[in-house]
CHARMM internal coordinates of N, CA and C (Angstrom, degrees):
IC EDIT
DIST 1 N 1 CA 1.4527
DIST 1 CA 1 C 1.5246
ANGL 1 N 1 CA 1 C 108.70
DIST 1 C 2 N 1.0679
ANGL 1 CA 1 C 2 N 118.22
DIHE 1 N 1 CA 1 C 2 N 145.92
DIST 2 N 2 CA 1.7695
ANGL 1 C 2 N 2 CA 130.31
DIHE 1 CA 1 C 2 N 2 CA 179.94
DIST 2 CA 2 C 1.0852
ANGL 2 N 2 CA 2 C 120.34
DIHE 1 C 2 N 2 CA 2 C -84.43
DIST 2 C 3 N 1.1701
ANGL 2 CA 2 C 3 N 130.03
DIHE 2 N 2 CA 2 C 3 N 146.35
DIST 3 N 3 CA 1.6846
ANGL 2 C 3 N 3 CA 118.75
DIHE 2 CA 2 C 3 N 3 CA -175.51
DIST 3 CA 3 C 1.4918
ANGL 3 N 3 CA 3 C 94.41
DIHE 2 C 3 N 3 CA 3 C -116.21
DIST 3 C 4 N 1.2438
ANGL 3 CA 3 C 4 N 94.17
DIHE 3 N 3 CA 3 C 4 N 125.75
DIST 4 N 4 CA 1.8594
ANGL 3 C 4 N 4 CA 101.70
DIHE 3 CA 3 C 4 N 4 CA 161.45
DIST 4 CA 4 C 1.4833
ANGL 4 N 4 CA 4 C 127.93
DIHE 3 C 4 N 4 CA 4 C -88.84
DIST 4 C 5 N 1.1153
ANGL 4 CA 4 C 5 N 95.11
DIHE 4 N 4 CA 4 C 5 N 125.07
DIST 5 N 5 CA 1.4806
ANGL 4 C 5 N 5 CA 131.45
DIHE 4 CA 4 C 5 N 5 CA 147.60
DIST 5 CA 5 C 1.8369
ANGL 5 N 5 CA 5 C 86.54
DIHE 4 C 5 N 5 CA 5 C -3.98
DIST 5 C 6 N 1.4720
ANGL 5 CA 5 C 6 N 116.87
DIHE 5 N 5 CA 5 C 6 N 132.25
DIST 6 N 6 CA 1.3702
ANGL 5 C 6 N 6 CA 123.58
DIHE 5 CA 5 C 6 N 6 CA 167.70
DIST 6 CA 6 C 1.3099
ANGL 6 N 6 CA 6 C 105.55
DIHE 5 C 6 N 6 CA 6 C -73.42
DIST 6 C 7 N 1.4207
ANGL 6 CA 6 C 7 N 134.69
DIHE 6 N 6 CA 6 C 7 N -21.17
DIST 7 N 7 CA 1.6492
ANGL 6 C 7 N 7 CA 122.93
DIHE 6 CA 6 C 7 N 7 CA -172.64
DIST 7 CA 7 C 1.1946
ANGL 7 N 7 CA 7 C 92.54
DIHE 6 C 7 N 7 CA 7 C -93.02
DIST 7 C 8 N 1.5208
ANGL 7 CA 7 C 8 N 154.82
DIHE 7 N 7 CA 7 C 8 N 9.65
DIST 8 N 8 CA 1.6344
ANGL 7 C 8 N 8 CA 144.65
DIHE 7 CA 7 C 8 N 8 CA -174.24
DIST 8 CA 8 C 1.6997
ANGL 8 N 8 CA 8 C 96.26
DIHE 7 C 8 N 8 CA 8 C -129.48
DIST 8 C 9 N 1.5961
ANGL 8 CA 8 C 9 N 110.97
DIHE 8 N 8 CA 8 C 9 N -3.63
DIST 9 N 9 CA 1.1371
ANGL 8 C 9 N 9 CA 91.42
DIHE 8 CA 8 C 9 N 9 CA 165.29
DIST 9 CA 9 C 1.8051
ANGL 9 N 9 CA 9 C 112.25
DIHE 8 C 9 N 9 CA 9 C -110.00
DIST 9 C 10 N 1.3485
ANGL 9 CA 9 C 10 N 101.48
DIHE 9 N 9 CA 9 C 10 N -11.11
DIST 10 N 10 CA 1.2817
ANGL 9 C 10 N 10 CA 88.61
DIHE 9 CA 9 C 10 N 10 CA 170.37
DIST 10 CA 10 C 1.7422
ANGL 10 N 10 CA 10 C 116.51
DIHE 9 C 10 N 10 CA 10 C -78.75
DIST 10 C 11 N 1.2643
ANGL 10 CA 10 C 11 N 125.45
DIHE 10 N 10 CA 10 C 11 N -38.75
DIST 11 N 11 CA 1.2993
ANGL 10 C 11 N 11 CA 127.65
DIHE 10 CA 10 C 11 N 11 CA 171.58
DIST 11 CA 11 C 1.8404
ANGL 11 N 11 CA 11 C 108.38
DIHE 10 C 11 N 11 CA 11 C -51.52
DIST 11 C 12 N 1.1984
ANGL 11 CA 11 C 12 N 111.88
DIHE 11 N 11 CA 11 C 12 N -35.30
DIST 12 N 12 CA 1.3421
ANGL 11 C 12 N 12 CA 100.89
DIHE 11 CA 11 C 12 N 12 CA 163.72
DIST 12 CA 12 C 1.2543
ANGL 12 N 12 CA 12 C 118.72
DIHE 11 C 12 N 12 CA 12 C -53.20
DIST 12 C 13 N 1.2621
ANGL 12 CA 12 C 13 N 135.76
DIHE 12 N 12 CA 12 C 13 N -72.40
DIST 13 N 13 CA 1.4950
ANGL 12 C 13 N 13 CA 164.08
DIHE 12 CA 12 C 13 N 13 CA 176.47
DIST 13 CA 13 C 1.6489
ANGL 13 N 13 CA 13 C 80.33
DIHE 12 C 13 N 13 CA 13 C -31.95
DIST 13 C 14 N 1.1664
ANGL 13 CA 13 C 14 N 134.52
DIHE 13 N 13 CA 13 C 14 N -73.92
DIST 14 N 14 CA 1.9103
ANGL 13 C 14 N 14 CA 149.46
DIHE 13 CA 13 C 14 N 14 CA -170.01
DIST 14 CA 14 C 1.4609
ANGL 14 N 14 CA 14 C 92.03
DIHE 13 C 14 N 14 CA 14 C -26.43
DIST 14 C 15 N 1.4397
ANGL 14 CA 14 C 15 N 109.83
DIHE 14 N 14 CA 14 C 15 N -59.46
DIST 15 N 15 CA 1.5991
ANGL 14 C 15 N 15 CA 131.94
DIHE 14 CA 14 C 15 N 15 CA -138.56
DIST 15 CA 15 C 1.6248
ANGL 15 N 15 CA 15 C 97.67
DIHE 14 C 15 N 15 CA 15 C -81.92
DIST 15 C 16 N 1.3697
ANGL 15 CA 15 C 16 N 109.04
DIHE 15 N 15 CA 15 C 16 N -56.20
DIST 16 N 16 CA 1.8066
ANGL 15 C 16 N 16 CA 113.24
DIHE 15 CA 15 C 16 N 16 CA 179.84
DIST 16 CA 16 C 2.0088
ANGL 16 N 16 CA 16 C 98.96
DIHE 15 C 16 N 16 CA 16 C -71.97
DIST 16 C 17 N 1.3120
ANGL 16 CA 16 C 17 N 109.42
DIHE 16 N 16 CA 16 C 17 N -26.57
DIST 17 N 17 CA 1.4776
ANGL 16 C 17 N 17 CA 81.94
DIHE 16 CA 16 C 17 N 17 CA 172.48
DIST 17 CA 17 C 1.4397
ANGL 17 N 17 CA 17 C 123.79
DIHE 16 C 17 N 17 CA 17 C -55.99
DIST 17 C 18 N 1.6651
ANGL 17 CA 17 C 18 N 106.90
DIHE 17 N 17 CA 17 C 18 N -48.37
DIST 18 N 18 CA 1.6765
ANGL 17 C 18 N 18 CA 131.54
DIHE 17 CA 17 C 18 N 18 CA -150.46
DIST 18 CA 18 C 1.7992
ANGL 18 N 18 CA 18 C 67.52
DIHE 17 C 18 N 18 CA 18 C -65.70
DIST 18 C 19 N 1.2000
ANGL 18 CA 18 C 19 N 131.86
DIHE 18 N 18 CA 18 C 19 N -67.88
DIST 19 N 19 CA 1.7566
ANGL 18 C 19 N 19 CA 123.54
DIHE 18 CA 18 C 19 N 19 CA -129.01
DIST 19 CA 19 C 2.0686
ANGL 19 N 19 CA 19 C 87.72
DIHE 18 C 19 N 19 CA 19 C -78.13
DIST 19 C 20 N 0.7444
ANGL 19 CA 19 C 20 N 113.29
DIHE 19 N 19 CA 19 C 20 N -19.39
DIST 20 N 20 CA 1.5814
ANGL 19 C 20 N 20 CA 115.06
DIHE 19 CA 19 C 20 N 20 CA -174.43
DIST 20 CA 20 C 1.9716
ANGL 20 N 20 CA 20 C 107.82
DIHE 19 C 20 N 20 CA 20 C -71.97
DIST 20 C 21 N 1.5686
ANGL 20 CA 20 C 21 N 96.50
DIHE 20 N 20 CA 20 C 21 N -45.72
DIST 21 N 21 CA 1.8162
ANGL 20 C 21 N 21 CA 107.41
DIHE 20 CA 20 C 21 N 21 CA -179.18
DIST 21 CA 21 C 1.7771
ANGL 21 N 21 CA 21 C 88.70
DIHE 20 C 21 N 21 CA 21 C -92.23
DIST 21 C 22 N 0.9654
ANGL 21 CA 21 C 22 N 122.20
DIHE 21 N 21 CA 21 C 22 N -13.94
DIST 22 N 22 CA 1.7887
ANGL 21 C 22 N 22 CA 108.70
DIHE 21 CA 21 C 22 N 22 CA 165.54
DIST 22 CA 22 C 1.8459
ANGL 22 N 22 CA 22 C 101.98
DIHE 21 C 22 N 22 CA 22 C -61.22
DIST 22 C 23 N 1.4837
ANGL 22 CA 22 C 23 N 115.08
DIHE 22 N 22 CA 22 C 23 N -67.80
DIST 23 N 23 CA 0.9019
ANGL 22 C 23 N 23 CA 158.82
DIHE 22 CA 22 C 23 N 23 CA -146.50
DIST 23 CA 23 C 2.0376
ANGL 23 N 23 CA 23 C 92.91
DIHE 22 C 23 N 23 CA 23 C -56.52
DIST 23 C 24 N 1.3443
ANGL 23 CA 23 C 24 N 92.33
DIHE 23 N 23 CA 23 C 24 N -51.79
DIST 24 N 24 CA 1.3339
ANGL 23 C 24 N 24 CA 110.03
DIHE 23 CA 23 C 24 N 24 CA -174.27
DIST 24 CA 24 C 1.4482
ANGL 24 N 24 CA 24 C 116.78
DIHE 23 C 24 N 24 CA 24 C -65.22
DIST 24 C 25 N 1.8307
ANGL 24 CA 24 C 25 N 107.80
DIHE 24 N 24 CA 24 C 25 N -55.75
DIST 25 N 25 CA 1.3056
ANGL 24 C 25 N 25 CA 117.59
DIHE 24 CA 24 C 25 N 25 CA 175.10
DIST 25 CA 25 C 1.8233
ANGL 25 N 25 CA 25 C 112.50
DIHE 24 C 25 N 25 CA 25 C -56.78
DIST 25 C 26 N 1.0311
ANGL 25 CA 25 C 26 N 107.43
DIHE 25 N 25 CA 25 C 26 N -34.65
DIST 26 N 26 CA 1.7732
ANGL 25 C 26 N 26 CA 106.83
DIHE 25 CA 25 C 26 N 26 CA 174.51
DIST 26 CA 26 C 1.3952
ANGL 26 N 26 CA 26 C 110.88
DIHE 25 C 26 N 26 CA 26 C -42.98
DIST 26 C 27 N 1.8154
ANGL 26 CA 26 C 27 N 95.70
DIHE 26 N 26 CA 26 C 27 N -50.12
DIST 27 N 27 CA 1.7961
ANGL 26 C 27 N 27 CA 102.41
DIHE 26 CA 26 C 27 N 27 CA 175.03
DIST 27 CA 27 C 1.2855
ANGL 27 N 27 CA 27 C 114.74
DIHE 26 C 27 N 27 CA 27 C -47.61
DIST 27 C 28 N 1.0768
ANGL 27 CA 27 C 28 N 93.97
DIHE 27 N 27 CA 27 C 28 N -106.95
DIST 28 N 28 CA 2.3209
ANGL 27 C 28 N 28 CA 94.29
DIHE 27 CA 27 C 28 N 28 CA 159.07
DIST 28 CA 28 C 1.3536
ANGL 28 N 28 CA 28 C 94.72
DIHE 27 C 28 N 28 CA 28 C 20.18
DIST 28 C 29 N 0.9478
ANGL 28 CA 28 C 29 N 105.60
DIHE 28 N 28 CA 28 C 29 N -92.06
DIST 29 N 29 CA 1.6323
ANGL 28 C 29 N 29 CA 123.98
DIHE 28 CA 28 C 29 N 29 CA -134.53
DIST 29 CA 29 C 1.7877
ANGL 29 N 29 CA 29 C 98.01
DIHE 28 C 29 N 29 CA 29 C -71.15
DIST 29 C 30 N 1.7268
ANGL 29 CA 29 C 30 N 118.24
DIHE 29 N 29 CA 29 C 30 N -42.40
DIST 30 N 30 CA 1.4041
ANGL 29 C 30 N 30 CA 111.08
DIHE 29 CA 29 C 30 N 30 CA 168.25
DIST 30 CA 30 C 1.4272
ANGL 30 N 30 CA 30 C 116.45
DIHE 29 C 30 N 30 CA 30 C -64.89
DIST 30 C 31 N 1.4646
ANGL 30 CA 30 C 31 N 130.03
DIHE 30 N 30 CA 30 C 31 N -34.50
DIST 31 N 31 CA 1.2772
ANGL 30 C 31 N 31 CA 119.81
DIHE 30 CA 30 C 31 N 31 CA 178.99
DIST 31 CA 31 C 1.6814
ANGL 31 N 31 CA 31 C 108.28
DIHE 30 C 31 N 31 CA 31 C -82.19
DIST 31 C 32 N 0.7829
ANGL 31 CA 31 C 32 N 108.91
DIHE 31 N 31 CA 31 C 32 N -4.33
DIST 32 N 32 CA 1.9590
ANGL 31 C 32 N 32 CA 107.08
DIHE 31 CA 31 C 32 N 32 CA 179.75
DIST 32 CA 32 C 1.3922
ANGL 32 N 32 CA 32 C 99.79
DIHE 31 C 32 N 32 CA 32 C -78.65
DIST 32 C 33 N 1.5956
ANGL 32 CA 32 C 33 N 134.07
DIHE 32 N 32 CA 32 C 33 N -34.92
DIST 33 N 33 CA 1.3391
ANGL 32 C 33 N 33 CA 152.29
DIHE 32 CA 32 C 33 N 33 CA -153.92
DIST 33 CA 33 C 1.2616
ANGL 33 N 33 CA 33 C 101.47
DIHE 32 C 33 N 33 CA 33 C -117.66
DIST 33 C 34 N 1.2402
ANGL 33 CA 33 C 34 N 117.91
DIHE 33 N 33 CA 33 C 34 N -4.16
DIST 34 N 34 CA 1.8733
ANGL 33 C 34 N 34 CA 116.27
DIHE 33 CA 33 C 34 N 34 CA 162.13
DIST 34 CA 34 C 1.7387
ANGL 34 N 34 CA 34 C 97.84
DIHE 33 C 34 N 34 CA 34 C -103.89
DIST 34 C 35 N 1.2315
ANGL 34 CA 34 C 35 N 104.33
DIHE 34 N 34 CA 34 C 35 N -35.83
DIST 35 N 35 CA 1.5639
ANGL 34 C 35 N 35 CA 111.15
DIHE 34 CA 34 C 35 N 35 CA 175.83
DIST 35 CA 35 C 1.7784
ANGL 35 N 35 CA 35 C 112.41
DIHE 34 C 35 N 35 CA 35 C -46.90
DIST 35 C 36 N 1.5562
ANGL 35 CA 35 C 36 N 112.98
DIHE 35 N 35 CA 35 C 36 N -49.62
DIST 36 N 36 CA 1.3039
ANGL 35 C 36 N 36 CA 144.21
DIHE 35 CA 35 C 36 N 36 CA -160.73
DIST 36 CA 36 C 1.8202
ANGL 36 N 36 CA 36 C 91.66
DIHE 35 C 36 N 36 CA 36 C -70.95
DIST 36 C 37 N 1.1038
ANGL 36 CA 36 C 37 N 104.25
DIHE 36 N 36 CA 36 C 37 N -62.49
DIST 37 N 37 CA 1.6207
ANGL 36 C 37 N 37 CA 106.39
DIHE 36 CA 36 C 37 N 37 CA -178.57
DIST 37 CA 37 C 1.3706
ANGL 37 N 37 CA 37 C 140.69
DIHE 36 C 37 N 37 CA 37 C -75.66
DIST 37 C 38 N 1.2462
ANGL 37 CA 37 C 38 N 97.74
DIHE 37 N 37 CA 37 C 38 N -26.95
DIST 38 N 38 CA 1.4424
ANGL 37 C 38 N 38 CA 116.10
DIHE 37 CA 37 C 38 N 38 CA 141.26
DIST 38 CA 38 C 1.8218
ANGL 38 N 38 CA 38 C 130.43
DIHE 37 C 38 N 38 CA 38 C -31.80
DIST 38 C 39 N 1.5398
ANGL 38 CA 38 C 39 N 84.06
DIHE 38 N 38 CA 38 C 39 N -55.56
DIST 39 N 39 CA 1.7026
ANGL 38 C 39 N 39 CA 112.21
DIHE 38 CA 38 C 39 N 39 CA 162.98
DIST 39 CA 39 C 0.8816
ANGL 39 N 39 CA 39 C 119.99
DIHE 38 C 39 N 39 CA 39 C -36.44
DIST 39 C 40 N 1.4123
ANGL 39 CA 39 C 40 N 122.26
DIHE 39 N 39 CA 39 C 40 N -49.45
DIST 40 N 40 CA 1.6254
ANGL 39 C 40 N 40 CA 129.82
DIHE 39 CA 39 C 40 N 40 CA -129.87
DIST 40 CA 40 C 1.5955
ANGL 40 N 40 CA 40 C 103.42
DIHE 39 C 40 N 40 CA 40 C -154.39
DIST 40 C 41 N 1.4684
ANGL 40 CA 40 C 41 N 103.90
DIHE 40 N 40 CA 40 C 41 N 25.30
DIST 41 N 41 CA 1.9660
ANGL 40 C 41 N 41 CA 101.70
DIHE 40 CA 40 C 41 N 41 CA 173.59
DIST 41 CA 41 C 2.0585
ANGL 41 N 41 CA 41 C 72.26
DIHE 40 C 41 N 41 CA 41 C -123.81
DIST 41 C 42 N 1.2831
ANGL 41 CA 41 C 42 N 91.71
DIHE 41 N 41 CA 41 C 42 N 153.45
DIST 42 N 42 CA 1.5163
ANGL 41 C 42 N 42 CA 119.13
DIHE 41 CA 41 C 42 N 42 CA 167.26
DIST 42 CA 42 C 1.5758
ANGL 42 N 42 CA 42 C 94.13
DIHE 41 C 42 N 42 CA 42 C -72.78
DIST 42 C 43 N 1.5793
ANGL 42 CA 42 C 43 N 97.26
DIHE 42 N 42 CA 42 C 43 N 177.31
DIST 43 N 43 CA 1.5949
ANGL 42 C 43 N 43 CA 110.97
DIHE 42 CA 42 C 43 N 43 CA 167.25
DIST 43 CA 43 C 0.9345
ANGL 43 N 43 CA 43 C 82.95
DIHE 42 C 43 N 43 CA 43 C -92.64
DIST 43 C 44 N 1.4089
ANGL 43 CA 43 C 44 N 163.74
DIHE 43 N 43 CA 43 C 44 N -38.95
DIST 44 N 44 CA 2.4829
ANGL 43 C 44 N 44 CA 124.67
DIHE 43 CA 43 C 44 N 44 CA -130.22
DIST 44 CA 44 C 1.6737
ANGL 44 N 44 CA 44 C 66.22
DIHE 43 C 44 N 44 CA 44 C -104.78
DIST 44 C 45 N 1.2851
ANGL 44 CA 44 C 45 N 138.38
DIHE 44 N 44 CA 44 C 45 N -31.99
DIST 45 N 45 CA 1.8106
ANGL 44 C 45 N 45 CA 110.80
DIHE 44 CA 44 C 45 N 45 CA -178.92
DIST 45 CA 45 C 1.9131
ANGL 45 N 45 CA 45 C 123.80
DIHE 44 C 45 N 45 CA 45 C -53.68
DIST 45 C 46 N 1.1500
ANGL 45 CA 45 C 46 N 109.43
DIHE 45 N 45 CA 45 C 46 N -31.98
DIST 46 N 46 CA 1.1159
ANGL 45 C 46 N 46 CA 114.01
DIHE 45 CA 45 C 46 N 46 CA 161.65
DIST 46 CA 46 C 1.3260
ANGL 46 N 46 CA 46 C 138.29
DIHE 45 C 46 N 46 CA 46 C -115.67
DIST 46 C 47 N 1.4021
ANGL 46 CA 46 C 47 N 106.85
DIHE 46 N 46 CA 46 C 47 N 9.62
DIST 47 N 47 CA 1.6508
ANGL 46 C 47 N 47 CA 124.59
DIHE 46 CA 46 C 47 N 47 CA 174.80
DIST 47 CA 47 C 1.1502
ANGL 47 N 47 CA 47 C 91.85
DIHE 46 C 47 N 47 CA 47 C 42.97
DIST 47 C 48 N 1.3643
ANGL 47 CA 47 C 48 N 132.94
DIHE 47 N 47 CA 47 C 48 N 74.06
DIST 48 N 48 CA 1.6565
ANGL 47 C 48 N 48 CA 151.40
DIHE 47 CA 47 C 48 N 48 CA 121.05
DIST 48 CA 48 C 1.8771
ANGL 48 N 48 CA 48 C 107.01
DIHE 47 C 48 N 48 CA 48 C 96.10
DIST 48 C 49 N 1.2143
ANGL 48 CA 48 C 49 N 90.68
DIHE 48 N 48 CA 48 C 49 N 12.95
DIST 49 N 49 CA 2.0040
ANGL 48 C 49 N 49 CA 93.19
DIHE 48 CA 48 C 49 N 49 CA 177.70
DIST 49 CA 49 C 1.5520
ANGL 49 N 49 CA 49 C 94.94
DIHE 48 C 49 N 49 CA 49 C -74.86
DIST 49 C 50 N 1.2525
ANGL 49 CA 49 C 50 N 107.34
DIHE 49 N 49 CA 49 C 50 N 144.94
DIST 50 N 50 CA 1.7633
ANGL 49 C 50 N 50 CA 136.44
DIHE 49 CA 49 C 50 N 50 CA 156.80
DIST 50 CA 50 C 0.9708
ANGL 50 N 50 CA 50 C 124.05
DIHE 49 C 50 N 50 CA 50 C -122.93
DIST 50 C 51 N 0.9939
ANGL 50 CA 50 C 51 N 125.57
DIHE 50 N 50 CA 50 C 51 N 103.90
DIST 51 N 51 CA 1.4556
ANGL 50 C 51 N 51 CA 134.50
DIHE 50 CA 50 C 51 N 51 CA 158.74
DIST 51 CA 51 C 1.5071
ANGL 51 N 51 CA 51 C 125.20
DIHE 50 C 51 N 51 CA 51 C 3.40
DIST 51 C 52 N 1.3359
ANGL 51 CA 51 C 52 N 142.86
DIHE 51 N 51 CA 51 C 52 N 137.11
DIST 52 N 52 CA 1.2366
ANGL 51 C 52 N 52 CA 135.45
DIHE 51 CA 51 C 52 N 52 CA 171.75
DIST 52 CA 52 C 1.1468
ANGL 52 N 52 CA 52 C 109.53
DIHE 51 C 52 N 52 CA 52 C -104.80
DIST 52 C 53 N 1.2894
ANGL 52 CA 52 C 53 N 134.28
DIHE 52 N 52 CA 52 C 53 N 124.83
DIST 53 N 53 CA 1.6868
ANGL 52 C 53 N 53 CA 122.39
DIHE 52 CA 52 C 53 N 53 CA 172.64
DIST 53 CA 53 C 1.7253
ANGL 53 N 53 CA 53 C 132.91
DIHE 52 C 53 N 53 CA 53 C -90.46
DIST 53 C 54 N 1.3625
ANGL 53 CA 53 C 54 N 93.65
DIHE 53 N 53 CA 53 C 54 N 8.27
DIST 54 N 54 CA 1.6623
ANGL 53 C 54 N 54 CA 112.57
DIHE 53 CA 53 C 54 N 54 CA 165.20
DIST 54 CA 54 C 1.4414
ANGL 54 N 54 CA 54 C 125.31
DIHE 53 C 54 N 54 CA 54 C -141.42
DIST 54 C 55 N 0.8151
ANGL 54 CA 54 C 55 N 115.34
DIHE 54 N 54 CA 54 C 55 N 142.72
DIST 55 N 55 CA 1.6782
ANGL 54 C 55 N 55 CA 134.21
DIHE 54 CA 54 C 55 N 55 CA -169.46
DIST 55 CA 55 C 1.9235
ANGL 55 N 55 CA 55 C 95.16
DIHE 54 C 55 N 55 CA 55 C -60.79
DIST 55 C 56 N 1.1355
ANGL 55 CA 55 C 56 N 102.10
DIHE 55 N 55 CA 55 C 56 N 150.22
DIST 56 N 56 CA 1.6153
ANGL 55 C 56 N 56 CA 110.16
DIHE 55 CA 55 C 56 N 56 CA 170.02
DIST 56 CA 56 C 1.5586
ANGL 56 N 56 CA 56 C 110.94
DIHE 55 C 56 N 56 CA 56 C -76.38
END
COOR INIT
IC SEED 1 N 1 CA 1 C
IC BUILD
């Protein structure tokens, strides 16, 4: 196995942060827009389903 260079391992560490708070804000932003529609569908459109906002 290779040992890296401390400046290629911190840009690693940089790189999985950015894609992790990418990763996160998608959330946000998909549950705000499941939040939003939720809003704005009647009940007889979905004959009484709600949304779950976490995985089992």
């Amino acid at each position: 196995m290779r040992e890296q260079p401390i400046g290629e391992a911190v840009e690693d560490d940089e790189r999985a942060n950015a894609a992790i708070d990418t990763l996160l804000e998608d959330i946000r932003h998909l549950r705000h827009q499941l939040a939003l529609t939720e809003g704005a569908m009647r009940r007889g459109m979905t004959r009484g389903w709600r949304p779950i906002y976490d995985r089992d």
